[in-house]
C-alpha positions, 0 to 999 in steps of 0.5 A: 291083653292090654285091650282086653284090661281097657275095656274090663276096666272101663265096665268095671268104673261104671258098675263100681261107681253105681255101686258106690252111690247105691251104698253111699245112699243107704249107708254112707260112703265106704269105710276100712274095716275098724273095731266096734269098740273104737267106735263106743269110746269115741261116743263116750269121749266126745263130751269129754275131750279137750281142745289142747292139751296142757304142753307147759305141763305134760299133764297127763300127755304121756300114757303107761299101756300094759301089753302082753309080748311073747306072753309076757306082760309089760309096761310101755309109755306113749305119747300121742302127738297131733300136729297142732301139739306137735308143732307147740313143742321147741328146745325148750319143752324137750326136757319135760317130754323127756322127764315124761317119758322116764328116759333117766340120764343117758350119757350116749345117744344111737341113731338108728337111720330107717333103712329099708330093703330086705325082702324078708321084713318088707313082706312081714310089715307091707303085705299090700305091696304083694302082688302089685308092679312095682314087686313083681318088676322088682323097682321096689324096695319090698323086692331082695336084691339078693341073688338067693334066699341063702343070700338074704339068711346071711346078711340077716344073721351078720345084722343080728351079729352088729347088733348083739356085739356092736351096738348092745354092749356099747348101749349097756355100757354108756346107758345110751338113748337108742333111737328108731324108727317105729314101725317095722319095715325098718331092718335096723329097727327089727334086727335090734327087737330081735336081740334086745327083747331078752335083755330087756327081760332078763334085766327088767328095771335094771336095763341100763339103755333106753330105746325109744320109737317114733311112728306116724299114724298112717303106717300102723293105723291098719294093725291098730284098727284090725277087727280079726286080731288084737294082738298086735302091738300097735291094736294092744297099745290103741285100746290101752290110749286114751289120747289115740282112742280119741282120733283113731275113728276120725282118722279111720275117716279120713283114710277112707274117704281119701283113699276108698275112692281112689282103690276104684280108680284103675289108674291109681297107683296101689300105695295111694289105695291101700293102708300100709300093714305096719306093726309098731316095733317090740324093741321100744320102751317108750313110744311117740305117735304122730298123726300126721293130719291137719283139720281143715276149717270147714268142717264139711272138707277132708283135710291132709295129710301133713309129716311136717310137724313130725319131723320138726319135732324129730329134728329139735327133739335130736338136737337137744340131745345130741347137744349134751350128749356124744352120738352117732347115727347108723345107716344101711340099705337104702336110706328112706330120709335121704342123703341130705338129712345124713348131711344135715346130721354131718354138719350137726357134728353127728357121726354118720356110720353107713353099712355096707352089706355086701360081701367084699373086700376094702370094706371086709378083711375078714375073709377065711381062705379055707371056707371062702366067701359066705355069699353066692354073690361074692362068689360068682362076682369074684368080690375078693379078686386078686391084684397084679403085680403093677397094681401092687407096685401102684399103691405106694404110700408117700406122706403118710397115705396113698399116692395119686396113682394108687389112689387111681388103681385103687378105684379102678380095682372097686369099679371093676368089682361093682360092675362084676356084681351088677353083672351078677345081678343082672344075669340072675334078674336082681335090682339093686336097690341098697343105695346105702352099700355103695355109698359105705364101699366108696367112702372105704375105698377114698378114705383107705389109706387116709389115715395110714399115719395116724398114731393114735392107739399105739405105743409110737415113739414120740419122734416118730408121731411128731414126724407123723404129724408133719406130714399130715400138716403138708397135705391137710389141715386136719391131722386126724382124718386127711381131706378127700380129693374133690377130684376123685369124689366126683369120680366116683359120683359120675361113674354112680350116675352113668355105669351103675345107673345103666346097669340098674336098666339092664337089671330092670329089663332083665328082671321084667323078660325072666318075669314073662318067662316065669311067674304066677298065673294069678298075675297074668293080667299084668302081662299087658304091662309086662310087654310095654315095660320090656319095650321101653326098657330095651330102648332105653338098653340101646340107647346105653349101648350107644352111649358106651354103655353109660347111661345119659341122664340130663335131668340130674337131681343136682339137690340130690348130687350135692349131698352125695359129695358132701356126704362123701367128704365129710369128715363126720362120715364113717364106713363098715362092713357088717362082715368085718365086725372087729372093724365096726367094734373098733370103728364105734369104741373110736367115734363114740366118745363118752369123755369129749377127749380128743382122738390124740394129741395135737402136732403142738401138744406133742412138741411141747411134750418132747421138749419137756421130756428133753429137760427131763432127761437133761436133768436125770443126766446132770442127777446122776453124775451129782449122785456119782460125785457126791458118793465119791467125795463121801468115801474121801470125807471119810477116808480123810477122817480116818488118816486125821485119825491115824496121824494122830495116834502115831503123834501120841504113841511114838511122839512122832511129828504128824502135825503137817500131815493132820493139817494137810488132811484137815484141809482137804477135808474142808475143800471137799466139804466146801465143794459138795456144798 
């Protein structure tokens, strides 16, 4: 097979590169497939563009385009960025963008990381991935990682649940900015068009929350540009902006010329060939489209490709906002930015929330023992096992969290449940590729505990909180969220980069040997490549066999590692379960802080308290006993004034002698007098 591809190949480079200089002869070079009309407006246009748009000015840069979703027409704002503008925008010119785009004043801002992974949307939104190696071996994220599509139904449905009782009501009540990812291949971004379309049209102008969406051009120019529909959103949006109408022939161009030539070339990779099959996400009010596309100066040369000035824009334009503005950003499945931008967000002061979405305990408590685990997986990895009685005697509480030695067992019992599911995986030919999951399970497992003597959000006695609050000082400098050990982080990396690492190989091998057992017949000329890929997989099986069953690897991304720990240890990092969604309400009303208050007072503001409440009760005690002595004297006062009374009457009636007792009774009245003054 592998011969016969050769030299099927070798034929057909010769015959495609005739034909291409027979068609580069009479029509010119090749080029993808794009609508006429695009073509009439840029010919109407030319005369008529400008060279720079006024960025001091935003005249006439942001756009209102009417499009019709689920038959319903409604208004979308867009801002069409070349990098040359792009790169003229600083802190500053953000306020205008953002009086330009209508955003209002929101008084909350949510993030929603691009998260990539599911099965489900990454064939919607990446058709032209269907069918190539990285699929059908199962390395790539338009692959499940799930075992079964009950499996993958599940987890849809508990990301719908986040975001209908987690983020939508915590959006409408702080009137948040919510910021995505523009195109639809995000799961976050998709599972949130899929909730808040309703809302947005049952509340119309009155929706308090805002959501805006940024896009580079190269993901949607394919849906923008179809000649066989115009209903997608990125093509509605295209014909209805002037700005994007300008650039969309010569950005047609440019992917024609750069990548034409090479979907001729066999030994190109298949992403470098073909246009992606993005669409623009419906959730989005507001737009911005980002060419990514620097000009060359010679006229006669291509150009490049450049996100650059996208991401500095992102990055300023995020700044300004989370500055003012309390924030958090959510990441799940696998984090398409990187774990140093999610620590670059960390040391911003930015909340980071990471999703796990496995089905398991420590992360999930919610577990109803007449129905069981909701999952396939978690039920043949026995992800809610049970503990013995010496692990259980090991997770001791001492100063207020969990010991050294529990914290130990804690981690051997969540290394035991990841092995048990990569072995799941590994069985049923399924890679795991939701990087995010594991990193949220681990941040659980080493924070469990840290915060067991918090007192925040209960009624404590004041005694109890400052005793709190002492032990917390003996083992950390910060009272609200107890430091990770360094020691037990790196652990857990190291068992990331050698078990689950090895076992990621054997998933691969595993996958490529059921793949050659069963698959389509259309893709027989792959078998070739199938057998070679079996073979060096299983080599490098041996080898971690050899190893103890950990993988050896020396070439370790060391940028990579360092982010991880500093990510793990952060104290801006939060973990969940979209399975425990009380946890994750109560984790988001906890982190997102409208009011800049503190989580809880501070060990001296508690001391200072207790001994004003000292003075107080001091002086409540002293009130009463004066409020006691002052009745009683009263009664005496008058009680004297009666036997005066008396006395008196007697002297007059019977003339007897009472002037001694009056005055013994008149001066008593005048010592009582004088002691209650």
């Amino acid at each position: 097979w592998r011969a016969r591809n050769i030299a099927e190949a070798r034929h057909n480079i010769v015959i495609r590169e005739l034909l291409i200089a027979a068609h580069a002869l009479e029509v010119g070079q090749p080029k993808f497939p794009i609508d006429r009309s695009f073509a009439e407006e840029r010919k109407s246009n030319e005369n008529t563009d400008v060279d720079e748009m006024k960025i001091q000015t935003m005249y006439k840069m942001v756009e209102e385009c009417k499009i019709v979703v689920h038959g319903k027409e409604v208004a979308k704002k867009v801002l069409y960025l070349t990098n040359k503008q792009a790169v003229m925008f600083d802190e500053e010119a953000m306020h205008r963008v953002i009086q330009a785009l209508d955003i209002g004043e929101p008084k909350f801002v949510i993030k929603l990381l691009p998260s990539i992974g599911s099965a489900m949307q990454m064939t919607i939104a990446h058709s032209e991935l269907i069918g190539t190696h990285e699929v059908e071996f199962g390395v790539s994220t338009n692959a499940s990682s799930e075992i079964s599509k009950e499996d993958e139904r599940v987890v849809e449905t508990q990301l719908l649940l986040f975001m209908k009782t987690c983020v939508l009501p915590l959006a409408m009540q702080t009137k948040a900015l919510i910021l995505i990812g523009g195109a639809n291949d995000c799961v976050l971004s998709a599972s949130l068009s899929k909730v808040v379309l309703a809302e947005q049209a049952r509340l119309g102008k009155d929706c308090p929350f805002t959501v805006l969406a940024t896009v580079c051009e190269r993901e949607i120019h394919s849906k923008a540009v179809d000649p066989d529909d115009r209903n997608h959103v990125a093509a509605q949006i295209a014909r209805n902006s002037s700005a994007w109408q300008k650039r969309i022939v010569k950005m047609n161009d440019f992917y024609s010329d750069t990548m034409l030539i090479k979907a001729l070339d066999s030994s190109a990779n298949a992403t470098e060939s073909v246009l992606q099959q993005c669409d623009l996400t419906h959730a989005a009010e507001r737009y911005i489209i980002f060419e990514g596309f620097d000009e060359d100066e010679d006229v006669k040369k291509t150009g490049c490709y450049n996100n650059g000035p996208q991401k500095a824009f992102e990055s300023v334009f995020l700044q300004y906002m989370t500055r003012k503005l309390p924030s958090i950003a959510v990441q799940s499945f696998s984090a398409s930015q990187g774990y140093p931008f999610l620590v670059d967000l960390t040391s911003r002061n930015i909340p980071v929330l990471l999703l796990d979405t496995t089905e398991r305990c420590i992360t999930s408590t919610k577990l109803d023992p007449k129905i069981g685990p909701l999952t396939k997986l978690a039920k043949e990895s026995d992800s809610f096992p049970s503990i013995t009685q010496a692990q259980h005697m090991q997770l001791r509480v001492e100063d207020g969290r969990i010991c050294e030695e529990g914290m130990d067992t804690l981690l051997n019992i969540a290394m035991e449940m990841v092995e048990r599911k990569l072995d799941v995986l590994c069985r049923e030919g399924v890679i795991d590729m939701l990087d995010t999951s594991l990193m949220a399970f681990f941040h659980h497992v080493l924070t469990l505990g840290s915060n067991i003597g918090s007192v925040g959000g209960k009624a404590v006695p004041l005694h109890i909180q400052i005793s709190e609050l002492e032990k917390f000082q003996r083992t950390s400098k910060d009272s609200n969220k107890a430091l990770l050990s360094p020691e037990l982080v790196t652990r857990v990396l190291d068992f990331m980069n050698t078990r689950v690492s090895a076992w990621k190989v054997k998933c691969e091998c595993s996958r490529v040997e059921k793949w050659l057992m069963k698959h389509d017949k259309k893709y027989n000329h792959m078998l070739s490549d199938a057998v070679i890929a079996k073979k060096k997989l299983e080599e490098k099986v041996a080898i971690i066999d050899a190893n103890g069953g950990n993988f050896a690897d020396y070439n370790l991304d060391v940028s990579n590692w360092i982010a991880q720990l500093d990510l793990l240890m952060s104290s801006h990092t939060y973990s969940a379960s979209i399975f425990d969604l009380d946890e994750v309400r109560r984790l988001l009303g906890s982190v997102a802080k409208i009011d800049r208050l503190p989580n809880s007072n501070s060990l001296e503001a508690l001391r200072t308290l207790q001994d004003a409440w000292d003075h107080v009760e001091v002086y409540h005690l002293l009130a009463d006993r004066y409020k006691l002595i002052s009745k009683i004297t009263y009664v005496m006062m008058l009680l004297t004034g009666i036997v005066i009374t008396i006395l008196s009457l007697l002297n007059s009636i019977y003339d007897s002698d009472t002037h001694v007792g009056v005055i013994a009774m008149s001066f008593l009245g005048t010592c009582l007098a004088a002691y209650v003054s």
